[in-house]
ROLUM-329801 format. One record per residue (C-alpha): residue number from 1; chain; x, y, z; residue in three letters. Coordinates in steps of 0.001 Angstrom, whole numbers, padded with zeros to 6 digits. Layout:
N
NUM/A/X/Y/Z/ALA
...
% end
This chain:
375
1/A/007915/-001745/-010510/UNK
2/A/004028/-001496/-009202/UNK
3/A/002855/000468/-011850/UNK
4/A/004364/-001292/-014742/UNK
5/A/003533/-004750/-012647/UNK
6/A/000028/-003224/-012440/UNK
7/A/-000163/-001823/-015895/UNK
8/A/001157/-005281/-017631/UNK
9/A/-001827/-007529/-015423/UNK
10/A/-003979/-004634/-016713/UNK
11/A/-003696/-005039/-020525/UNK
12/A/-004132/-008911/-020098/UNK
13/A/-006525/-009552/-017176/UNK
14/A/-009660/-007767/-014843/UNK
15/A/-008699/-005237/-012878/UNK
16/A/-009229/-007477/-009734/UNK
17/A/-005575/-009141/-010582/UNK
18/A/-004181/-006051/-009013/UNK
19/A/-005138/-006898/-005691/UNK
20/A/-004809/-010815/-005898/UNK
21/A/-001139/-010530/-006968/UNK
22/A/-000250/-008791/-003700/UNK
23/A/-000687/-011972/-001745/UNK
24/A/002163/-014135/-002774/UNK
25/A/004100/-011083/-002385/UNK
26/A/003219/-010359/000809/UNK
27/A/003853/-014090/002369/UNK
28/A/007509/-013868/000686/UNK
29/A/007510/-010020/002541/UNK
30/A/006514/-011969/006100/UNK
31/A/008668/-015013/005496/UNK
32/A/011525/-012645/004739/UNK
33/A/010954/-010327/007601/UNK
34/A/010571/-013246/010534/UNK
35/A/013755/-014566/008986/UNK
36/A/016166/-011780/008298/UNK
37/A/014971/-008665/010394/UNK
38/A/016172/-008450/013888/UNK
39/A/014136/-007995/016573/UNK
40/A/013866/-004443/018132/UNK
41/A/010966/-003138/020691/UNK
42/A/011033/-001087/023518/UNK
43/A/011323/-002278/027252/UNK
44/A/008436/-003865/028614/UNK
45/A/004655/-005236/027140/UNK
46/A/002822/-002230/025705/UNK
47/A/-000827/-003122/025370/UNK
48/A/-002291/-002295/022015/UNK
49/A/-005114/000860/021848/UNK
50/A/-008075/-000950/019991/UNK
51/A/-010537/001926/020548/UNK
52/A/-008089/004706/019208/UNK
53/A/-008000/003258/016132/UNK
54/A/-011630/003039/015411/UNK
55/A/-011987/006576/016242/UNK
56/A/-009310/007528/013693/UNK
57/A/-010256/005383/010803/UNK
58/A/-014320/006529/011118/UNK
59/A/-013028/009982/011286/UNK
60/A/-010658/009980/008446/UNK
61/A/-013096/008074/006578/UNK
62/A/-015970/010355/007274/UNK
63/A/-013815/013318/006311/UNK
64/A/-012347/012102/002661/UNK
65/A/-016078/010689/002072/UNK
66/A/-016878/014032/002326/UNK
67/A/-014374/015719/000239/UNK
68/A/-015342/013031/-002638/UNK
69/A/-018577/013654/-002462/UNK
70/A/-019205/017311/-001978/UNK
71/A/-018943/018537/-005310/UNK
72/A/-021557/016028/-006555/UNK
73/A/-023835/016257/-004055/UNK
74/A/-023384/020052/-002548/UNK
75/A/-022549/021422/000696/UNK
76/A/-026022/021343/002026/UNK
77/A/-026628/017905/001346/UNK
78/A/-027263/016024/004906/UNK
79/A/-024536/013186/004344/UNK
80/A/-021677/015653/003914/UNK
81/A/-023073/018235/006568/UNK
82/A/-023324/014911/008528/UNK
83/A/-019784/013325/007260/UNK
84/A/-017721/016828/007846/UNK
85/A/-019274/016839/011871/UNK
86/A/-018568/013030/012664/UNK
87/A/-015148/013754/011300/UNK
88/A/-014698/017157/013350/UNK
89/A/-015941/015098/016527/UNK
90/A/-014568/012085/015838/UNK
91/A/-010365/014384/015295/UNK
92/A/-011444/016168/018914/UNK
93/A/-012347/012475/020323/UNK
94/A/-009290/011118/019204/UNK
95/A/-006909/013685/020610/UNK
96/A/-008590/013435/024114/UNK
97/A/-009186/009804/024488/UNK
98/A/-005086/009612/023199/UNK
99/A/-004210/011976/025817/UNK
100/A/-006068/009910/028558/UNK
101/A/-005446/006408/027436/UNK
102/A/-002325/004550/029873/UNK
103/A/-000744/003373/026351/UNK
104/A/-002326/005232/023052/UNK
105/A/-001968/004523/019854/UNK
106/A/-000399/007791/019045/UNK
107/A/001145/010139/021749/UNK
108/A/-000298/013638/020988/UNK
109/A/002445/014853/023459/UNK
110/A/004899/014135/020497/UNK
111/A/003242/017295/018626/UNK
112/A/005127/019594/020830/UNK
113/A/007969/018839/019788/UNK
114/A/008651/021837/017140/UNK
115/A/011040/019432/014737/UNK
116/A/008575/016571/015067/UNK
117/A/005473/018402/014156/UNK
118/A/007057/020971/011271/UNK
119/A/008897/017886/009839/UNK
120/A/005260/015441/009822/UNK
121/A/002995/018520/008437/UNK
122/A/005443/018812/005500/UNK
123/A/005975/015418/004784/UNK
124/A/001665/015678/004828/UNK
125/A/001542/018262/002512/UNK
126/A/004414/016990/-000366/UNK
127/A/002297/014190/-000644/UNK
128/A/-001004/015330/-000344/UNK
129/A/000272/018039/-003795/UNK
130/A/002039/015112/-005276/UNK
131/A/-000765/011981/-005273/UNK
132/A/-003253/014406/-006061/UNK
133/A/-001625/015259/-009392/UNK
134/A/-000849/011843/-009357/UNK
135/A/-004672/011076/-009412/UNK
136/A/-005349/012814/-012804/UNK
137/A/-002068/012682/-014451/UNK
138/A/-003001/008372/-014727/UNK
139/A/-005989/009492/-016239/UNK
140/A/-004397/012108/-018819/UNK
141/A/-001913/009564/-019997/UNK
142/A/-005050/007421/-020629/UNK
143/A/-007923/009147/-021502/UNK
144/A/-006327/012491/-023149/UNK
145/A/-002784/010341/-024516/UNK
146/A/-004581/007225/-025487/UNK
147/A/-001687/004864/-023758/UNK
148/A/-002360/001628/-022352/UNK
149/A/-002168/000675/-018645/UNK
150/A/000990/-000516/-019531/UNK
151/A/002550/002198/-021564/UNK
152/A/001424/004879/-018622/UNK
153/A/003220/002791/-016027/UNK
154/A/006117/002652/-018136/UNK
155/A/006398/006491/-018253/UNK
156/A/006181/006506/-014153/UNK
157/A/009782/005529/-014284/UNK
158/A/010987/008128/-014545/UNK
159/A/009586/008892/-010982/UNK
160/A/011516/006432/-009516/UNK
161/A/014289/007345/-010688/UNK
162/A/014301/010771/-009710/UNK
163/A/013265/010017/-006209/UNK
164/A/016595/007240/-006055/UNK
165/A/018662/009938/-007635/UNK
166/A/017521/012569/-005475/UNK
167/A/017546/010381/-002225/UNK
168/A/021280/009802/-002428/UNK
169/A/021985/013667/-002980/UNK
170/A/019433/014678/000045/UNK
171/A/022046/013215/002308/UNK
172/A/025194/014954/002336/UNK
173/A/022867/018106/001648/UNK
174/A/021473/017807/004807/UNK
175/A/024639/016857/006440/UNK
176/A/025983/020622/004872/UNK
177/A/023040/022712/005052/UNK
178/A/020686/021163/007422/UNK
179/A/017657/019423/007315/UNK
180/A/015663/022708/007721/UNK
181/A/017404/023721/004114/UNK
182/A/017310/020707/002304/UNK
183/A/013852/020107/002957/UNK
184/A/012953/023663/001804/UNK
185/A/014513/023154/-000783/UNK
186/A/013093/019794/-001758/UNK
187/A/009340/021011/-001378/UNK
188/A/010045/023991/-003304/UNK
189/A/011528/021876/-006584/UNK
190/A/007924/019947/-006343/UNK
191/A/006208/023219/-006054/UNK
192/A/007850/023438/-009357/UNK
193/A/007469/020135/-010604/UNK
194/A/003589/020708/-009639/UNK
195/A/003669/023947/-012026/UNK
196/A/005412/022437/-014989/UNK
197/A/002040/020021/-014686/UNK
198/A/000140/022993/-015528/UNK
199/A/002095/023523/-018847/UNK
200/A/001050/020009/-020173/UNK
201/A/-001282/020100/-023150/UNK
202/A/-003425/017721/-025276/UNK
203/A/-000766/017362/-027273/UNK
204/A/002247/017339/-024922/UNK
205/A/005063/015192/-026237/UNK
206/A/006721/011956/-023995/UNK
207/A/009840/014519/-023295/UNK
208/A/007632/016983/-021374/UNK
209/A/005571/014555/-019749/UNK
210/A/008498/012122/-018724/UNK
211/A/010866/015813/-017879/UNK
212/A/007954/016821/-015660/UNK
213/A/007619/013573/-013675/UNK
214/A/011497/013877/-013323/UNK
215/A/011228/017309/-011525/UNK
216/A/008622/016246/-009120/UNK
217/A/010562/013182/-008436/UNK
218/A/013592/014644/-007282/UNK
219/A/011859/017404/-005389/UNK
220/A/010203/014539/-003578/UNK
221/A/013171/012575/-002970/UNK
222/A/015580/015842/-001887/UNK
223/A/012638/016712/000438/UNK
224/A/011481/013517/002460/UNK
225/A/014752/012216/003411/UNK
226/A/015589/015196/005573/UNK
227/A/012045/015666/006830/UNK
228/A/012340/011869/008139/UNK
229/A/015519/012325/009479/UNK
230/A/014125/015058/010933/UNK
231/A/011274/013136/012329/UNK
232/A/013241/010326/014144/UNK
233/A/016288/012323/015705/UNK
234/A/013369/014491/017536/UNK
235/A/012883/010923/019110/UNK
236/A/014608/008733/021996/UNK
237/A/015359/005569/020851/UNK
238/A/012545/003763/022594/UNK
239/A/010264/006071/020479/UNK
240/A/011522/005071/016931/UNK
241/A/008798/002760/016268/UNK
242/A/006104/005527/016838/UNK
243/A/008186/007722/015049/UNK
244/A/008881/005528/011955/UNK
245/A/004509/004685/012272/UNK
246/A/003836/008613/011863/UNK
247/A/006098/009043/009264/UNK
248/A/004080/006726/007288/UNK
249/A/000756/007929/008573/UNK
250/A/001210/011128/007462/UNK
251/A/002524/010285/003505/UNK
252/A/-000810/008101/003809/UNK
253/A/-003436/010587/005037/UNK
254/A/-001789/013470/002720/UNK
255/A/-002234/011141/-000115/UNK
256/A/-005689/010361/000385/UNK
257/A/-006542/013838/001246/UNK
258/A/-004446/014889/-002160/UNK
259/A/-006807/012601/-004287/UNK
260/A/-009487/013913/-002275/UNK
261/A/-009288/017475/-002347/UNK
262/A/-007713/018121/-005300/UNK
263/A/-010168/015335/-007431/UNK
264/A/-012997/016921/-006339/UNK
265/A/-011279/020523/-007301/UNK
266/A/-010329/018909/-010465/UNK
267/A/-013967/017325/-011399/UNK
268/A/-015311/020029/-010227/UNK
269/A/-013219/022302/-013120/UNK
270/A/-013643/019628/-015578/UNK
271/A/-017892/020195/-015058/UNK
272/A/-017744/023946/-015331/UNK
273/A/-015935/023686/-018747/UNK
274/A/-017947/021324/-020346/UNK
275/A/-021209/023102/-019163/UNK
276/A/-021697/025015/-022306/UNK
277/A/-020763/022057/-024874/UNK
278/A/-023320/019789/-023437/UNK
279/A/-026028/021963/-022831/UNK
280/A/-028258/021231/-025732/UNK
281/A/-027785/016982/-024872/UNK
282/A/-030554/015408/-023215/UNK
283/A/-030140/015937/-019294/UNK
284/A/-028846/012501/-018631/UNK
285/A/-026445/012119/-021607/UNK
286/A/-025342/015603/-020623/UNK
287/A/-024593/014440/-017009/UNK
288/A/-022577/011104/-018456/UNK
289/A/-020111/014078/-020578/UNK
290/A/-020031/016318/-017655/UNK
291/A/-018633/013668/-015027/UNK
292/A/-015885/012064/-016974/UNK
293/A/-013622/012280/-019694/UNK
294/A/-014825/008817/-020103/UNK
295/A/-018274/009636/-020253/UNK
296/A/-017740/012100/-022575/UNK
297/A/-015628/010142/-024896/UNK
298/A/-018691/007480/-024903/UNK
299/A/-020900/009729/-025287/UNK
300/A/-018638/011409/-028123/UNK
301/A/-018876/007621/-030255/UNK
302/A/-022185/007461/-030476/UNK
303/A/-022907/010847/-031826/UNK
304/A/-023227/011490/-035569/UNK
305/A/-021096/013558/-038116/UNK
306/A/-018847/016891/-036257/UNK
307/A/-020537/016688/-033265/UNK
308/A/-018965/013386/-031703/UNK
309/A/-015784/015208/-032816/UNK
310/A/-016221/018161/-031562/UNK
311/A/-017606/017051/-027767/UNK
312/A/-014136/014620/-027841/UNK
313/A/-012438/017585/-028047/UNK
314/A/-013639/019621/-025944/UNK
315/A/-013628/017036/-023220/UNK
316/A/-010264/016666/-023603/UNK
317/A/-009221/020616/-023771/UNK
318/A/-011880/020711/-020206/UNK
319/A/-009067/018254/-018602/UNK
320/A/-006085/019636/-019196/UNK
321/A/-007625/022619/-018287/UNK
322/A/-009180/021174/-015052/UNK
323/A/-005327/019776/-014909/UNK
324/A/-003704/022703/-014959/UNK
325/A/-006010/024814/-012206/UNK
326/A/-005597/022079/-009913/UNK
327/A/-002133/021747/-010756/UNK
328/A/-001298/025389/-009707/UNK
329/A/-003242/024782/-006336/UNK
330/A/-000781/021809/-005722/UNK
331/A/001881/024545/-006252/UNK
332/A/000583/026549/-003038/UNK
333/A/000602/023371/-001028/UNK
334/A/004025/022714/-001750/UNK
335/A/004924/026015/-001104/UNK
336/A/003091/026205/002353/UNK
337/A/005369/022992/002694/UNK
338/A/008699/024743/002246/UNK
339/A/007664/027529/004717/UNK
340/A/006681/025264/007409/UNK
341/A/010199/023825/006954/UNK
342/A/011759/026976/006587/UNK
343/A/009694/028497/009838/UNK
344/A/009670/025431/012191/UNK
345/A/012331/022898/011223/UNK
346/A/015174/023648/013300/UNK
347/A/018759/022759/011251/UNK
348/A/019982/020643/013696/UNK
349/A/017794/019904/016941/UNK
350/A/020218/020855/020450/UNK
351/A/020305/019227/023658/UNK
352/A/018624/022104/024921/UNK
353/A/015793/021920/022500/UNK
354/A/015292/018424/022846/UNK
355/A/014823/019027/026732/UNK
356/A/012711/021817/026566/UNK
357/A/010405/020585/023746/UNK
358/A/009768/016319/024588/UNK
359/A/010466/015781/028549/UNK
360/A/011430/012429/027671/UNK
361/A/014565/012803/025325/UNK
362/A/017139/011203/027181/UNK
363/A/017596/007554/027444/UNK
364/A/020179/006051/029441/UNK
365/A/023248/004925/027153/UNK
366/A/026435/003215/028552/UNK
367/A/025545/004391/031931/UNK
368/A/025549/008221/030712/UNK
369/A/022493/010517/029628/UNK
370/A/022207/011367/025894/UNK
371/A/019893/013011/023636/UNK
372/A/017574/011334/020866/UNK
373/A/019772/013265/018711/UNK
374/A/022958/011957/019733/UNK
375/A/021320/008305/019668/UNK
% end
């Protein structure tokens, strides 16, 4: 519903709406939660880790800043060489200050865990392919399409249903094949979701566009249901929370480093190919076309007889070219994804594994030992 929420407040209001119409449903999500949700922690009062999660934030932000940026302003610029060090120190900081800290934030001792880490670095990477073609596919059903806000979040349907169709199927696939399989599987259908976006013209039709979002959907939704299965039954109980936290953590940071990496790889495309067109413009009109499909469409209006015409058209044949290159990198993402799973993720995690990998698996149950995975 968020995108066609967003899209309809779009058409009819300022973009700031977006954000103001979270807040009534976030006190309904609190009033709801203190109400309904029972109450589950682990043993004891586990002091919070304020200082952890500075250092993580200013490193991730340094490190996406720098991603953005880079293409604009070049690698030996002094605010990315600057960004891309505070974020290297800041990752090393945070992994030794976690491992020293009485309670951290996040227990880098979890990592070892083979199941735990092959299961979070996939779940990273399906999301860091899919919001970066995310990222420009908004702005192809905008700028190249002509649909409204409204209209393009109308089409993302289709996503959502995929995912809920796919979700329900994930489960007794897993309970068959494994979670190892399924989520192979999974990452490799939006490997090939991601390379049906490559295929997607100036003048693709609702059918492709809606039958591509489809395929990436249920790629998504065979793949993350597994992997987050996976995640939590590498846990004891007492560990579910943390587990459940890095789970989301790492959809999040793959997203942002998606839109990241593969934006700037996708402006950066988008500049190369309209290079030649607006070479004989005036250097700052010329920079306006070469940074947006926007620019160059306002640019495009305001120019007299076939050339307006012919810059709008080559802006828009520069994007779904920039579209499909960057599409095609998403592809090897996704497929790294499948071979982590297929490499690392374990079918079905042992007793024996679970010892051997996360010294803390068993929790006492009924008087007798069990494992996180019989939990």
């Amino acid at each position: 519903m968020g995108p066609i929420v967003g899209g309809l407040l779009l058409d009819n209001w300022a973009w700031p709406i977006v954000f103001v119409i979270n807040v009534p449903i976030v006190v309904v999500g609190i009033a709801a939660t203190l109400l309904l949700v029972p109450e589950s922690k682990a043993p004891g009062r586990i002091p919070l880790d304020p200082l952890g999660a500075v250092i993580s934030v200013v490193g991730l932000v340094a490190l996406v800043y720098a991603i953005i940026e880079q293409p604009s302003l070049g690698w030996s610029d002094p605010a990315i060489a600057g960004s891309f060090l505070l974020a290297a120190v800041m990752a090393i900081t945070f992994v030794a200050w976690e491992r020293r800290v009485a309670h951290p934030m996040l227990d880098v001792s979890l990592f070892r865990n083979r199941r735990f880490s092959a299961a979070s670095l996939s779940v990273t990477l399906a999301f860091f392919a899919l919001n970066g073609a995310m990222f420009f596919l908004t702005l192809y059903l905008q700028q190249v399409k002509g649909y409204s806000a409204l209209e393009t979040g109308v089409r993302f349907i289709s996503i959502a249903i995929g995912v809920a169709l796919a979700s329900a199927l994930a489960a007794p696939l897993t309970m068959r094949y494994g979670a190892r399989i399924a989520t192979a599987l999974g990452l490799g259908v939006v490997a090939v979701g991601m390379a049906l976006f490559s295929t997607l013209g100036v003048e693709s039709g609702d059918l492709a566009i809606m039958g591509v979002l489809s395929v990436t959907a249920v790629g998504l939704g065979l793949a993350m249901t597994p992997a987050t299965d996976a995640i939590m039954g590498a846990l004891p109980r007492e560990k579910f929370g943390v587990g459940s936290a890095v789970n989301d953590v790492t959809r999040e940071v793959g997203g942002a480093l998606g839109v990241a990496i593969l934006g700037s790889v996708f402006s950066a495309g988008y500049a190369n190919r309209m290079a030649p067109t607006v070479a004989s413009l005036p250097a700052g009109v010329a920079e306006v076309a070469r940074e947006s499909l926007a620019g160059a469409t306002a640019i495009a209006g305001q120019l007299a007889g076939t050339a307006g015409v012919t810059l709008l058209e080559t802006a828009r044949t520069a994007f779904v070219g920039a579209m499909a290159t960057t599409s095609l990198i998403g592809v090897g993402f996704a497929v790294l994804g499948a071979i982590v799973a297929l490499g690392f993720l374990p079918d079905r995690a042992t007793a024996s594994d679970t010892a051997m990998e996360l010294s803390s698996t068993t929790v006492t149950l009924d008087g007798h030992a069990a494992t996180s995975e019989a939990v």
